[in-house]
C-alpha positions, 0 to 999 in steps of 0.5 A: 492499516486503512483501506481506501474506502473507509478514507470517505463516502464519495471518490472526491472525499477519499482523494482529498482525505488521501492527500492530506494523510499522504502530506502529513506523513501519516502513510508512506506505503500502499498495499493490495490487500488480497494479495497481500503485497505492499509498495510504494505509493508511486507504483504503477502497478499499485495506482491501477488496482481498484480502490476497494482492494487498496490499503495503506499503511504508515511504514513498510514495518506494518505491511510486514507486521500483518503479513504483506509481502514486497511488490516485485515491480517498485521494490525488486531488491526487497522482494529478492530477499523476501523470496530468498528467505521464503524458500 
């Protein structure tokens, strides 16, 4: 897991080191990490959180490895079956 704040000292240098992680393939997953829900890089509602809040992870595996549930809004079917099982 990575939070956006450790990706660098200023707003300029976490989103140039985000998009070369996101290029390389070194995260493919975003998460909120109060809430502990984890989504798609695209998601609308994940690129509205603050940054301080953001995490990302390389695979879906190790949201889930750490406890993160699948977001309703970008991931409706996994989140479906999350909820299913969490009864």
């Amino acid at each position: 897991m990575i939070r956006h704040t450790a990706l660098g000292p200023t707003r300029f240098a976490q989103l140039r080191n985000l998009a070369t992680l996101i290029n390389s393939k070194a995260i493919t997953i975003g998460g909120h990490r109060p809430g502990k829900i984890y989504g798609t890089l695209t998601c609308r509602t994940g690129k509205r959180m603050k940054p301080e809040n953001r995490v990302f992870f390389q695979e879906e595996t190790e949201a889930v490895a750490l406890g993160y549930r699948p977001c309703a809004v970008c991931l409706p079917d996994r989140y479906k079956v999350w909820k299913e099982a969490s009864k």
